[in-house]
PDB file of N, CA, C, O and CB in Angstrom:
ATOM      1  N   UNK A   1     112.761  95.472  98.627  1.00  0.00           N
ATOM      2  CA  UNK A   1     113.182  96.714  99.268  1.00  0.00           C
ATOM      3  C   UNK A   1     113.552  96.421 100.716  1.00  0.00           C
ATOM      4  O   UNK A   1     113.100  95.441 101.309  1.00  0.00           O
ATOM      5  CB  UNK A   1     112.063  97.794  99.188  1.00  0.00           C
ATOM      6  N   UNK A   2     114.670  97.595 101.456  1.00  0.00           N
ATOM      7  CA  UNK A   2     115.080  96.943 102.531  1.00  0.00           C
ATOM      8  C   UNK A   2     113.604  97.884 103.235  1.00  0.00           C
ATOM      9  O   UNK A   2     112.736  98.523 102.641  1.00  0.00           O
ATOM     10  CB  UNK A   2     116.967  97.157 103.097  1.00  0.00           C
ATOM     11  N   UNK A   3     113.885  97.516 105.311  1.00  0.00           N
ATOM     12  CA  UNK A   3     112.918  98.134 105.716  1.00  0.00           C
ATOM     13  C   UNK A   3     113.319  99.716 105.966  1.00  0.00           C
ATOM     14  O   UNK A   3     112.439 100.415 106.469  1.00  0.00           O
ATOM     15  CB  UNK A   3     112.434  97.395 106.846  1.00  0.00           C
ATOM     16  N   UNK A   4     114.584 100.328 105.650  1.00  0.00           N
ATOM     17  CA  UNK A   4     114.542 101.583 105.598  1.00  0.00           C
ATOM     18  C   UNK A   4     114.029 102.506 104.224  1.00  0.00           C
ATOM     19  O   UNK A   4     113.617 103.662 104.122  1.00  0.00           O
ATOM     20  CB  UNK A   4     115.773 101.814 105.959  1.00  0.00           C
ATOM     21  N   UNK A   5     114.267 101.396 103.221  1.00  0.00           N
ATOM     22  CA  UNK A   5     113.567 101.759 101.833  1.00  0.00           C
ATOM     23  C   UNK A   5     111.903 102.307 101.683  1.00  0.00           C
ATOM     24  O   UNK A   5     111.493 103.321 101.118  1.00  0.00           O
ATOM     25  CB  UNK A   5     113.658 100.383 100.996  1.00  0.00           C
ATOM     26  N   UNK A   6     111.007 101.068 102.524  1.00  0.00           N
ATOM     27  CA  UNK A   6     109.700 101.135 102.931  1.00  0.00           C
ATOM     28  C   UNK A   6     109.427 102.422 103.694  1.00  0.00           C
ATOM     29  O   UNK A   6     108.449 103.167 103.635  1.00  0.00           O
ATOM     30  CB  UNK A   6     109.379  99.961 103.719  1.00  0.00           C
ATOM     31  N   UNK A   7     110.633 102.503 104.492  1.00  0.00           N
ATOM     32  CA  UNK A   7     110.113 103.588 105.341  1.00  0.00           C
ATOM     33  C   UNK A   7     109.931 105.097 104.832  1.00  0.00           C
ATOM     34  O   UNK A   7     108.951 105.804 105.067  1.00  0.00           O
ATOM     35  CB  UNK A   7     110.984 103.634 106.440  1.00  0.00           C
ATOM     36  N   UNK A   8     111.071 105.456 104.086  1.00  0.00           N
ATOM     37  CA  UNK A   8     111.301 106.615 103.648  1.00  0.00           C
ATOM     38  C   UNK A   8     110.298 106.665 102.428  1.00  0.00           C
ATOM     39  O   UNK A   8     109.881 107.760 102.049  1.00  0.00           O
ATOM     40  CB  UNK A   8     112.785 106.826 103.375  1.00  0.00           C
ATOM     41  N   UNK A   9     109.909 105.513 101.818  1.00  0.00           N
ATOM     42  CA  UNK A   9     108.875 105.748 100.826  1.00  0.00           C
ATOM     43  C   UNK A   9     107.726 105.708 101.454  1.00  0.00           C
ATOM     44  O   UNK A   9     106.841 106.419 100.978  1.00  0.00           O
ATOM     45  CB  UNK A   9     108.847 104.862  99.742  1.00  0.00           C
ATOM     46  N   UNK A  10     107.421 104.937 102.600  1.00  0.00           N
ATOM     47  CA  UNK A  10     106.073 105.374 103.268  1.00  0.00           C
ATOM     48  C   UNK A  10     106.240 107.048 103.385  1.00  0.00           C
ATOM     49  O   UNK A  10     105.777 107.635 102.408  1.00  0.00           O
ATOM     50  CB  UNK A  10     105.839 104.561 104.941  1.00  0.00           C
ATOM     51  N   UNK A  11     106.847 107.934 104.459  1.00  0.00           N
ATOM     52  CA  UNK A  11     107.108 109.085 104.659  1.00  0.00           C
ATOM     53  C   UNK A  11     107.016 109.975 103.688  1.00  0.00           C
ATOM     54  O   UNK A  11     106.601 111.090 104.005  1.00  0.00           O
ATOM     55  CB  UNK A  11     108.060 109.120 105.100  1.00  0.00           C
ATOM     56  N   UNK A  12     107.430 109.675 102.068  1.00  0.00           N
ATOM     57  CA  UNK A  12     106.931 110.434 101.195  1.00  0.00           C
ATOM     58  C   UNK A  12     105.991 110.645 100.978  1.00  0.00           C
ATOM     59  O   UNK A  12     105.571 111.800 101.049  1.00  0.00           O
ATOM     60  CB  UNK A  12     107.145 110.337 100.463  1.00  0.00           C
ATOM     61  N   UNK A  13     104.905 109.174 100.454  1.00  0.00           N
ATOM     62  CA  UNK A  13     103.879 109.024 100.643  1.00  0.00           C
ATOM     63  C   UNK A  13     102.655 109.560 101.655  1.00  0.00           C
ATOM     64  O   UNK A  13     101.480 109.728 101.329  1.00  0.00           O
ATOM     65  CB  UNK A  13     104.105 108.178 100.630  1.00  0.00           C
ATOM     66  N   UNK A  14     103.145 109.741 102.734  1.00  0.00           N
ATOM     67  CA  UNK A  14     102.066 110.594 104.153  1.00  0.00           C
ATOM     68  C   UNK A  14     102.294 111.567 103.920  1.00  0.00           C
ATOM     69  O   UNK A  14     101.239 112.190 103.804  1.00  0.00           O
ATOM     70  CB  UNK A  14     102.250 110.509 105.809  1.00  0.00           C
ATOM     71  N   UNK A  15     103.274 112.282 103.728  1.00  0.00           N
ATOM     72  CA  UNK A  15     103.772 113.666 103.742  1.00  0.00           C
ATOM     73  C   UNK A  15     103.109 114.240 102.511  1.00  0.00           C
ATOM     74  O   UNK A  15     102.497 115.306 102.578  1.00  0.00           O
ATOM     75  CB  UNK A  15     105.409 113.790 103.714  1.00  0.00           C
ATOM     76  N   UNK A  16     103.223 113.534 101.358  1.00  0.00           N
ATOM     77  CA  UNK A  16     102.797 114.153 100.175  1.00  0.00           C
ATOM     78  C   UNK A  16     100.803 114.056 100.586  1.00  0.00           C
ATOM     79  O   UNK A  16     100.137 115.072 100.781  1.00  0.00           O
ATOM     80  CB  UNK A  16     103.552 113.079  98.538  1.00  0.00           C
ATOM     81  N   UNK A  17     100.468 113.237 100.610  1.00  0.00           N
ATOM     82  CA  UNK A  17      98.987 113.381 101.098  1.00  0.00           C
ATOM     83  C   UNK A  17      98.431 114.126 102.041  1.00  0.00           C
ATOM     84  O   UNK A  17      97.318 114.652 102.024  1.00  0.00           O
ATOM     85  CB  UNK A  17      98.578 112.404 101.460  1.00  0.00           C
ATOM     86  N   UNK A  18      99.292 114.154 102.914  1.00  0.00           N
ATOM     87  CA  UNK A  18      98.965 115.134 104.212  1.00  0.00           C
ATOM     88  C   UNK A  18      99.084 117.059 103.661  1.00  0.00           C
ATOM     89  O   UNK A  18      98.431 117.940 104.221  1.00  0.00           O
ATOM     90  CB  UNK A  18     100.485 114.664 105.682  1.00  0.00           C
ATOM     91  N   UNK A  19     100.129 117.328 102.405  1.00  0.00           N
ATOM     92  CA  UNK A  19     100.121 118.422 102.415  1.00  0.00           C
ATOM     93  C   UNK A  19      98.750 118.968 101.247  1.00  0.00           C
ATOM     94  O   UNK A  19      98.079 119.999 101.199  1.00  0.00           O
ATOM     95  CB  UNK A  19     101.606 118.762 102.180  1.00  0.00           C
ATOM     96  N   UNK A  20      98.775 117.661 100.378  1.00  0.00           N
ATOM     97  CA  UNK A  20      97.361 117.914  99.459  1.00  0.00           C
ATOM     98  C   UNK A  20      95.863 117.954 100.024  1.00  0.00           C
ATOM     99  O   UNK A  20      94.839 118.528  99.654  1.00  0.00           O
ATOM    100  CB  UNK A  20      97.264 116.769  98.443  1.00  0.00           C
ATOM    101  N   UNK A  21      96.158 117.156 101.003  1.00  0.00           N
ATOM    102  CA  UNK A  21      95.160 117.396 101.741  1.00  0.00           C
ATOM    103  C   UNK A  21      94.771 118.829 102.734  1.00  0.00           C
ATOM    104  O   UNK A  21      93.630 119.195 103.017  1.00  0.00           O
ATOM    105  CB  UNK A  21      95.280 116.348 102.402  1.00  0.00           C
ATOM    106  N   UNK A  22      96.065 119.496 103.155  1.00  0.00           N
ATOM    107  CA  UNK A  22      95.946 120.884 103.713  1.00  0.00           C
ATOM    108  C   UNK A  22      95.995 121.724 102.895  1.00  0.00           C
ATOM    109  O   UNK A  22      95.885 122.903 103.232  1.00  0.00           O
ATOM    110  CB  UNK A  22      96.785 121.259 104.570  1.00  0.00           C
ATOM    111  N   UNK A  23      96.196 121.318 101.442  1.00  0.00           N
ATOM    112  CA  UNK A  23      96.368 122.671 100.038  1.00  0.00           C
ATOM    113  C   UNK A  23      95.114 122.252  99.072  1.00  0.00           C
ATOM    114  O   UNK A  23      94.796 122.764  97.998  1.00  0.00           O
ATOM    115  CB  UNK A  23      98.249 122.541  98.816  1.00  0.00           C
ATOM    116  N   UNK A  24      94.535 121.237  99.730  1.00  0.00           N
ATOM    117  CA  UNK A  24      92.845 121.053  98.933  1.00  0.00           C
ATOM    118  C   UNK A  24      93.421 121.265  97.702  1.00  0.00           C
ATOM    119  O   UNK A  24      93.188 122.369  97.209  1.00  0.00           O
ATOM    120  CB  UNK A  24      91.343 122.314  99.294  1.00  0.00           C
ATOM    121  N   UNK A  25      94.161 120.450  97.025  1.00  0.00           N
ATOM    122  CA  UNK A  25      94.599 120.520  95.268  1.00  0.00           C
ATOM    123  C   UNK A  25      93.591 119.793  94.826  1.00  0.00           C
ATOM    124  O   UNK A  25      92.566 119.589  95.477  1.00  0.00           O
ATOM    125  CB  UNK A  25      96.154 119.807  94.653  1.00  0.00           C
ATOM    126  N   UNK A  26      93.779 119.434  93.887  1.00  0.00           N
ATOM    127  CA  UNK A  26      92.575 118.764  92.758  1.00  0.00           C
ATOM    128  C   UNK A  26      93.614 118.511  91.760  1.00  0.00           C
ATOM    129  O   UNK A  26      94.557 119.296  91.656  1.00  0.00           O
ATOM    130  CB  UNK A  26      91.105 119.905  92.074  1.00  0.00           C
ATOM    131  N   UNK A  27      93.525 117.597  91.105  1.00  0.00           N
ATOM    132  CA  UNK A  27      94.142 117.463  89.681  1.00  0.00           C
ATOM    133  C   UNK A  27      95.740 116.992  89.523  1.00  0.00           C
ATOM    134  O   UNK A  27      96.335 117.152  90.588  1.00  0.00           O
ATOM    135  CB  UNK A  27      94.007 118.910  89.003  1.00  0.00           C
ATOM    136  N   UNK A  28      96.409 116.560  88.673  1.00  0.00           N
ATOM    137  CA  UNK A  28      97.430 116.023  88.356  1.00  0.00           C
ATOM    138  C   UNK A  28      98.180 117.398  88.265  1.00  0.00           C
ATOM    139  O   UNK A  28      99.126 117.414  89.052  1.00  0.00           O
ATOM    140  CB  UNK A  28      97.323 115.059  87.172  1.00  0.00           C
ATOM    141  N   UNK A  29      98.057 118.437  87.618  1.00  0.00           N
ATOM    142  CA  UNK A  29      98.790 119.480  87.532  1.00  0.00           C
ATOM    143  C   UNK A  29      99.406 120.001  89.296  1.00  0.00           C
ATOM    144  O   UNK A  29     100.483 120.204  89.855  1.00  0.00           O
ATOM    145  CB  UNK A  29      97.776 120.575  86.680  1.00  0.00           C
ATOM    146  N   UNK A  30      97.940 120.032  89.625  1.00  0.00           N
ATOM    147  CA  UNK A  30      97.864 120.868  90.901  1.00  0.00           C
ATOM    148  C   UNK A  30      98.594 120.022  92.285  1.00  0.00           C
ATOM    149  O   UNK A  30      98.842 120.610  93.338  1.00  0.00           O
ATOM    150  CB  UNK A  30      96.123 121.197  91.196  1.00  0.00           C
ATOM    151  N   UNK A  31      98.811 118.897  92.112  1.00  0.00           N
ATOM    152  CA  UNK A  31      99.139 117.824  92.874  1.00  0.00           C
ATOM    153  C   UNK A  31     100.833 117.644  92.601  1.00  0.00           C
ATOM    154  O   UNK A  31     101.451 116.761  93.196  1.00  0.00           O
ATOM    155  CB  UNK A  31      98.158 116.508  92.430  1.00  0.00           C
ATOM    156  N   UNK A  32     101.231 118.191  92.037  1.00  0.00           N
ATOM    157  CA  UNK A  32     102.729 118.422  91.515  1.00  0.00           C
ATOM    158  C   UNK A  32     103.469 118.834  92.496  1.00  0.00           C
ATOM    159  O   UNK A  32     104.458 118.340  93.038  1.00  0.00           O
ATOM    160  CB  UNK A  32     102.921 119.412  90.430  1.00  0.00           C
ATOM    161  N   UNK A  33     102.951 119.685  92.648  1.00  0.00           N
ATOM    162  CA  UNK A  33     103.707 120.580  94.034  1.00  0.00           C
ATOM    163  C   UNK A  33     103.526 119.519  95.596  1.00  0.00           C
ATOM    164  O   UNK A  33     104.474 119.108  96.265  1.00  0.00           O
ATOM    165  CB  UNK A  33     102.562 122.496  94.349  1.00  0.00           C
ATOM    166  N   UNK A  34     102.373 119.323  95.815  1.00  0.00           N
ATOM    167  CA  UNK A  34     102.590 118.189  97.030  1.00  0.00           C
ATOM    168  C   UNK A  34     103.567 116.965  97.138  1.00  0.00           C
ATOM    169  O   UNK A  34     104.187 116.317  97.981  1.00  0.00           O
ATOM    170  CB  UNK A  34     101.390 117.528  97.172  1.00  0.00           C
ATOM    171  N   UNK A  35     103.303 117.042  95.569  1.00  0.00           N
ATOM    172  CA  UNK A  35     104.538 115.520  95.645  1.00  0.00           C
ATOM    173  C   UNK A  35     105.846 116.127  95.298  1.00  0.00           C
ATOM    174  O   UNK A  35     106.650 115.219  95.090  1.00  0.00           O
ATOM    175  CB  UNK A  35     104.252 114.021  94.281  1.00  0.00           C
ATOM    176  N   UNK A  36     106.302 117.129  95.172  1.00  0.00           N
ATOM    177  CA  UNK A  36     107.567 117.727  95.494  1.00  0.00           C
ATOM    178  C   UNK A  36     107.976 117.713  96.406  1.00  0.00           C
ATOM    179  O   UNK A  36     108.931 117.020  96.758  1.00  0.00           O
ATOM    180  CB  UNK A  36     107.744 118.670  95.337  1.00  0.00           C
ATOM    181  N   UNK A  37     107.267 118.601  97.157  1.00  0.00           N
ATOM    182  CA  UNK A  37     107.462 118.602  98.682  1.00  0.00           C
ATOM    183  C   UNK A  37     107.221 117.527  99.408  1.00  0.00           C
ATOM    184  O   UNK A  37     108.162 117.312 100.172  1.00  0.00           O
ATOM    185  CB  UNK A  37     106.748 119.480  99.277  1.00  0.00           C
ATOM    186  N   UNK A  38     106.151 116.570  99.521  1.00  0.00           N
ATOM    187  CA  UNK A  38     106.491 115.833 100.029  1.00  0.00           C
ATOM    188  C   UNK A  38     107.996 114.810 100.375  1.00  0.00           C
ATOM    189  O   UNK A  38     108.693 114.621 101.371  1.00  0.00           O
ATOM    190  CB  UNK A  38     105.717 115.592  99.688  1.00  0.00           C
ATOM    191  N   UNK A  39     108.002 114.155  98.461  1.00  0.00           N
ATOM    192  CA  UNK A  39     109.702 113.605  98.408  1.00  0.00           C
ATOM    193  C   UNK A  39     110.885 114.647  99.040  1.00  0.00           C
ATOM    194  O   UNK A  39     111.896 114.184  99.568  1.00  0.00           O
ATOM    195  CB  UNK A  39     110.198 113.392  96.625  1.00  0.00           C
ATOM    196  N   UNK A  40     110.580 116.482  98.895  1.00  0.00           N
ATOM    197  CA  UNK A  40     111.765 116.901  99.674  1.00  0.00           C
ATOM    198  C   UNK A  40     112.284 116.104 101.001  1.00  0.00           C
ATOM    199  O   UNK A  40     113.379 115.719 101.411  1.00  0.00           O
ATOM    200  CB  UNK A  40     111.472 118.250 100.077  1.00  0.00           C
ATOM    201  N   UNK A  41     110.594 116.043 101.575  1.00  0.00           N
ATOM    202  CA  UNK A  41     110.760 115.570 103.100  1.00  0.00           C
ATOM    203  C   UNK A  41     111.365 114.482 103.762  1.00  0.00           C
ATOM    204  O   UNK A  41     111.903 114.412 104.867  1.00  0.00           O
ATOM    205  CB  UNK A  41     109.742 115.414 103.547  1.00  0.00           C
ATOM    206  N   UNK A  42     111.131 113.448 102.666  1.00  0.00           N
ATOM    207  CA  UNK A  42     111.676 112.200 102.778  1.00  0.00           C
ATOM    208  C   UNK A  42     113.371 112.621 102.740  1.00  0.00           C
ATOM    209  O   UNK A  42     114.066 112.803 103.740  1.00  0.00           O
ATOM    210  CB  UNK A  42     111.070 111.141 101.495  1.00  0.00           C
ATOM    211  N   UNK A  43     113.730 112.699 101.594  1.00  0.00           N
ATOM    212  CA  UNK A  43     114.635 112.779 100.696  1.00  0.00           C
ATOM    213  C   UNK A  43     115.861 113.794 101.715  1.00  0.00           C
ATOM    214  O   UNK A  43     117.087 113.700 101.662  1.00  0.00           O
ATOM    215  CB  UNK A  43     113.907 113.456  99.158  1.00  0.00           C
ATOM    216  N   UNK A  44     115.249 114.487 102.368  1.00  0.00           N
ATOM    217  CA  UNK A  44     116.155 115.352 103.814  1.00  0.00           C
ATOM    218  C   UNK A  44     116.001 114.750 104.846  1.00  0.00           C
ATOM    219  O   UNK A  44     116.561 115.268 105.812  1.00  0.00           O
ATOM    220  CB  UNK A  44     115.727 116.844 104.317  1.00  0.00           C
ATOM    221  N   UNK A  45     115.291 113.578 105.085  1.00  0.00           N
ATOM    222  CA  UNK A  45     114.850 112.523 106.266  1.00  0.00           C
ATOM    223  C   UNK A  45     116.398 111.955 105.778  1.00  0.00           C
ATOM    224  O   UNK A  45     117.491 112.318 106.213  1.00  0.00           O
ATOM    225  CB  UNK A  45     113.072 111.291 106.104  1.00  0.00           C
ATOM    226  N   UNK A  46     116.017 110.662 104.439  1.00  0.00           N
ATOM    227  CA  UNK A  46     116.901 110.237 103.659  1.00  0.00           C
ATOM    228  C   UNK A  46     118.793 110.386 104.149  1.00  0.00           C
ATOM    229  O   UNK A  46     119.677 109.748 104.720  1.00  0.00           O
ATOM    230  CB  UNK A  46     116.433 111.027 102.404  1.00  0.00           C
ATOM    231  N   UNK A  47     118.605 111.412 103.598  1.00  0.00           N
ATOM    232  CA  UNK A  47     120.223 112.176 103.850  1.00  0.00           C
ATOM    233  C   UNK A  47     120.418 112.403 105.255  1.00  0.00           C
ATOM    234  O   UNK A  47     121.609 112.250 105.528  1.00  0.00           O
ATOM    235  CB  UNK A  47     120.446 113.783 103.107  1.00  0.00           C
ATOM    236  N   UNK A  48     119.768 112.687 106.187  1.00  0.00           N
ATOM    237  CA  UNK A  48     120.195 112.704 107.391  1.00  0.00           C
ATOM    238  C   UNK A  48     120.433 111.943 107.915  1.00  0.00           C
ATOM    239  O   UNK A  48     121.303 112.094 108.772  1.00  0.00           O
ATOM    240  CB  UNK A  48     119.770 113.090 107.984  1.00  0.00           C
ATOM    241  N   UNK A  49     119.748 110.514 107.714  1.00  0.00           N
ATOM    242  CA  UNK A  49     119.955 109.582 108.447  1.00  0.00           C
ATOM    243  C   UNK A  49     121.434 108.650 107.745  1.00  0.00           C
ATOM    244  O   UNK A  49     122.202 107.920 108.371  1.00  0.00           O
ATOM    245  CB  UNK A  49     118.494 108.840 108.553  1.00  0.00           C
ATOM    246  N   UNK A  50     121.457 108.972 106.382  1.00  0.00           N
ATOM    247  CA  UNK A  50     122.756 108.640 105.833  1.00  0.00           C
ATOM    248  C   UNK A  50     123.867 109.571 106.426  1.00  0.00           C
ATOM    249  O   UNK A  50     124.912 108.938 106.579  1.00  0.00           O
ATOM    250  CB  UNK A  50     122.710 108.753 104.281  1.00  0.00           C
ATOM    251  N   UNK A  51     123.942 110.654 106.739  1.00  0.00           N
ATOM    252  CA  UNK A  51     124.751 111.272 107.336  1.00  0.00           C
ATOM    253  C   UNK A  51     125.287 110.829 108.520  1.00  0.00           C
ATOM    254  O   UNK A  51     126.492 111.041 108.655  1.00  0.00           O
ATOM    255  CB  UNK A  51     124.339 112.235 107.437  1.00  0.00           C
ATOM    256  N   UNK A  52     124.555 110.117 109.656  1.00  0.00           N
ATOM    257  CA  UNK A  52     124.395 110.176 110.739  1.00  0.00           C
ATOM    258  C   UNK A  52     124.767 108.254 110.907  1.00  0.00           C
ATOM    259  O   UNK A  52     125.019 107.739 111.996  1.00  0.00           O
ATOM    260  CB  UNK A  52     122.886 110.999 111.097  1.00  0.00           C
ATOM    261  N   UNK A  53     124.746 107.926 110.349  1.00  0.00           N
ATOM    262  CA  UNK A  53     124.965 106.454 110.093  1.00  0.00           C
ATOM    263  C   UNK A  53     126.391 106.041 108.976  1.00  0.00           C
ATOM    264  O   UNK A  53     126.935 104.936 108.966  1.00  0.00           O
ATOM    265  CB  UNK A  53     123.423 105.913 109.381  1.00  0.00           C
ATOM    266  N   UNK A  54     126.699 106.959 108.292  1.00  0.00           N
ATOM    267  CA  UNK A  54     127.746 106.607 107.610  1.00  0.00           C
ATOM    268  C   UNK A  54     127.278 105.413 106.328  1.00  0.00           C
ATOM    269  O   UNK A  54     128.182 104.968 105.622  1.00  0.00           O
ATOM    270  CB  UNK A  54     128.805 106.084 108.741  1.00  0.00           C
ATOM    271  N   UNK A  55     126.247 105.081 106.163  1.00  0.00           N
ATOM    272  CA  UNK A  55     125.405 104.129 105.403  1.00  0.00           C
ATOM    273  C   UNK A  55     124.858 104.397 104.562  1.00  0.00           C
ATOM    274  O   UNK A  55     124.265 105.435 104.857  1.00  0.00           O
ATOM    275  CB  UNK A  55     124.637 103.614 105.862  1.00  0.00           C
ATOM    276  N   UNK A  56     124.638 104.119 103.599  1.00  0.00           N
ATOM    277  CA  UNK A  56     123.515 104.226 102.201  1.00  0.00           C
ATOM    278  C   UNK A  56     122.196 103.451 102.626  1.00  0.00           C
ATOM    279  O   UNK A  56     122.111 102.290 103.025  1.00  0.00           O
ATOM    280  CB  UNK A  56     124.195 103.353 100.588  1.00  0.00           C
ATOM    281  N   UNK A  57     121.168 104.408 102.435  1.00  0.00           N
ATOM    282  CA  UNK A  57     119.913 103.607 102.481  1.00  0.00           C
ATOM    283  C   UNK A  57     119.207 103.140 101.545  1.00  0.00           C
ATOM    284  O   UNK A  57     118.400 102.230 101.737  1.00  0.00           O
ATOM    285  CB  UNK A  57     119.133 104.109 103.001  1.00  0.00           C
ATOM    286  N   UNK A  58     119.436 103.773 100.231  1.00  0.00           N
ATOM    287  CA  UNK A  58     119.125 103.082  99.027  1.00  0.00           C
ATOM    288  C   UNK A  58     120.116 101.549  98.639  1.00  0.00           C
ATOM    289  O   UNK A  58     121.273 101.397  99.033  1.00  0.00           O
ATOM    290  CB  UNK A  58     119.332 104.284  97.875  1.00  0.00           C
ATOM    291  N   UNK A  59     119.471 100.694  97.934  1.00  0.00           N
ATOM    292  CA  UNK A  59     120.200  99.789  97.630  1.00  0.00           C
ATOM    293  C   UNK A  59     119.752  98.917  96.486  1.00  0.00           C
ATOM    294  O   UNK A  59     118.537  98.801  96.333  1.00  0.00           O
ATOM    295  CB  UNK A  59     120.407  99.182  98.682  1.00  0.00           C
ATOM    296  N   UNK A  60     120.609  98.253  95.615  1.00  0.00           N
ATOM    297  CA  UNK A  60     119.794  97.702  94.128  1.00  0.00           C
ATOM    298  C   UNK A  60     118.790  96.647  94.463  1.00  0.00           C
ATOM    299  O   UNK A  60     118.233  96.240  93.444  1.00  0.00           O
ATOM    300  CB  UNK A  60     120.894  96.930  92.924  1.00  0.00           C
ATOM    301  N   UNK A  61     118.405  96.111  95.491  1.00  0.00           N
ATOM    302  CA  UNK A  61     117.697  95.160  96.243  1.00  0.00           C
ATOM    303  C   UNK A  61     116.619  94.891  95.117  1.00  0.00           C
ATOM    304  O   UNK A  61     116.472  93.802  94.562  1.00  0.00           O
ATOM    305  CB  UNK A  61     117.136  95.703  97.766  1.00  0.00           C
ATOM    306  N   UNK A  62     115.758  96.234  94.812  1.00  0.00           N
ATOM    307  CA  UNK A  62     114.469  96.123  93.976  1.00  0.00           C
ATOM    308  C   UNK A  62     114.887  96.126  92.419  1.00  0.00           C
ATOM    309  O   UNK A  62     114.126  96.058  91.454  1.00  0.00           O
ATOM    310  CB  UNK A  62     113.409  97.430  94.318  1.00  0.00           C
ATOM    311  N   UNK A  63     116.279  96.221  92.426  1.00  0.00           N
ATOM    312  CA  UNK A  63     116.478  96.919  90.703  1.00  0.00           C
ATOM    313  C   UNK A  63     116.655  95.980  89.516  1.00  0.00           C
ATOM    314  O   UNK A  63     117.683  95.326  89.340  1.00  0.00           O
ATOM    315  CB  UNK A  63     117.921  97.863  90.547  1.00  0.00           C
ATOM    316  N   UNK A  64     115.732  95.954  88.818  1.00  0.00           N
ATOM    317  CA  UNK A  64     116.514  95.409  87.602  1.00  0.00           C
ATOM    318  C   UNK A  64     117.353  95.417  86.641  1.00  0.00           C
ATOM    319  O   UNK A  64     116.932  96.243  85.832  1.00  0.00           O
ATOM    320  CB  UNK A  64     116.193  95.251  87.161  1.00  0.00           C
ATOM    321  N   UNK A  65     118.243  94.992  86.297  1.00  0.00           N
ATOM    322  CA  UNK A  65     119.528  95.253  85.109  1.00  0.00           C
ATOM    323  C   UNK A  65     118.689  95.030  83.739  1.00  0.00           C
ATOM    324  O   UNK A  65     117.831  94.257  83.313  1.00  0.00           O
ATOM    325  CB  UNK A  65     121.076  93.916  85.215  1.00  0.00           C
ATOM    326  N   UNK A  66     119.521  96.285  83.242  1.00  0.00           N
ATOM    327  CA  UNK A  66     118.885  96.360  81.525  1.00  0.00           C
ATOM    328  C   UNK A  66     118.523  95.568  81.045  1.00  0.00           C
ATOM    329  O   UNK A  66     117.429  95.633  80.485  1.00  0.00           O
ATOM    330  CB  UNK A  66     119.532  96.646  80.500  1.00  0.00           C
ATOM    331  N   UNK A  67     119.497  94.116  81.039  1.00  0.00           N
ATOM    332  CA  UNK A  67     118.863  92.997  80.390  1.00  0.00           C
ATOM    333  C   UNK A  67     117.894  91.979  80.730  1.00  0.00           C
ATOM    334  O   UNK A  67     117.470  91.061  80.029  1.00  0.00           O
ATOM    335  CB  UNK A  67     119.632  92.420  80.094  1.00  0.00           C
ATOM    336  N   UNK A  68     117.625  92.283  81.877  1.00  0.00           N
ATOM    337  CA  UNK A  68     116.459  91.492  82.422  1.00  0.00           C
ATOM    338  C   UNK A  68     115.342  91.974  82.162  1.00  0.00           C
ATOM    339  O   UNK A  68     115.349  93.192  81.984  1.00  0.00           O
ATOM    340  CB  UNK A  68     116.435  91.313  83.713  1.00  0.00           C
ATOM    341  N   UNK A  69     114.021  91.274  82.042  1.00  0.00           N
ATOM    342  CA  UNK A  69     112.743  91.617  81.754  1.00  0.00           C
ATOM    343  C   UNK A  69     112.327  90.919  82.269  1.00  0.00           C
ATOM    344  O   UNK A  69     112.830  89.796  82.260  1.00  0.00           O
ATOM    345  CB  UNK A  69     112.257  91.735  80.710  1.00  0.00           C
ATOM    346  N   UNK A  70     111.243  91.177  82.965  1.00  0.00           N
ATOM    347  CA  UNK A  70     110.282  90.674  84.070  1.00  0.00           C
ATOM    348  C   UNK A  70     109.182  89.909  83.362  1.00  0.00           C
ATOM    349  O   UNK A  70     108.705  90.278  82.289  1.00  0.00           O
ATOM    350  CB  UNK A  70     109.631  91.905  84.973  1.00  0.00           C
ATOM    351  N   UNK A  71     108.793  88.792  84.039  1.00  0.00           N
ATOM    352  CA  UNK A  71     108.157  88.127  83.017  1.00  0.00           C
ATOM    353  C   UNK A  71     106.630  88.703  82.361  1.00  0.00           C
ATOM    354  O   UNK A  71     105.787  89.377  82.954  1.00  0.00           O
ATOM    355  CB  UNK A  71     108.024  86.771  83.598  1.00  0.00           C
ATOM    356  N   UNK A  72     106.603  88.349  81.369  1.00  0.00           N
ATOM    357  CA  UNK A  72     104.639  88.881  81.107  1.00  0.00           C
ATOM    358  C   UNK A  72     104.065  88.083  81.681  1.00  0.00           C
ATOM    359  O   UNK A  72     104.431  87.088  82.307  1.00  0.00           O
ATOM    360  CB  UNK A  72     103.778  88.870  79.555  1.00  0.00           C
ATOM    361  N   UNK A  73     102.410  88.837  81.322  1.00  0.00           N
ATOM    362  CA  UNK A  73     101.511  87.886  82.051  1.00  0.00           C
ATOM    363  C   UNK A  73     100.965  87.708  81.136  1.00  0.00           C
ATOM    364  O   UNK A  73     101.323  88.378  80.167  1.00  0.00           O
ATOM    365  CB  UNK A  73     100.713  88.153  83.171  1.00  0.00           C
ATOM    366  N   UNK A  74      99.618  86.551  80.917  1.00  0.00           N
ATOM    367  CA  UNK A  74      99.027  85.967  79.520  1.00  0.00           C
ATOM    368  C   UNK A  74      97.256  85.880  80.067  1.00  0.00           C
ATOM    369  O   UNK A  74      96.390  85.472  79.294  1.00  0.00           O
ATOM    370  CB  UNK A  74      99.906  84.051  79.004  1.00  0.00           C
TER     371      UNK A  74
END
């Protein structure tokens, strides 16, 4: 991943904890909604800064192609 990749996924990540933590959720159901909102946050971080840069911040860096498979472990 590049370091704007890290970043915006850190930012989801705080954001989504920070709001479960102020909405005291519990549970996988109830935790749905934080991690919505959280990724909104990123995800409008995301786009702005692509806006504002003329740049894509996503990139296939991490991705694997269909036919590849990552090796097992034994």
């Amino acid at each position: 991943m590049t370091d704007a990749e890290l970043v915006f996924t850190a930012l989801a990540e705080l954001s989504t904890r920070q709001i479960a933590e102020t909405e005291q959720t519990k549970g996988l159901e109830e935790n749905k909604i934080p991690a919505k909102k959280g990724g909104k946050i990123a995800k409008d971080a995301r786009l702005a800064l692509e806006e504002k840069t003329g740049k894509k911040v996503v990139t296939g860096q991490n991705f694997l192609s269909a036919g590849k498979r990552p090796k097992e472990l034994k």
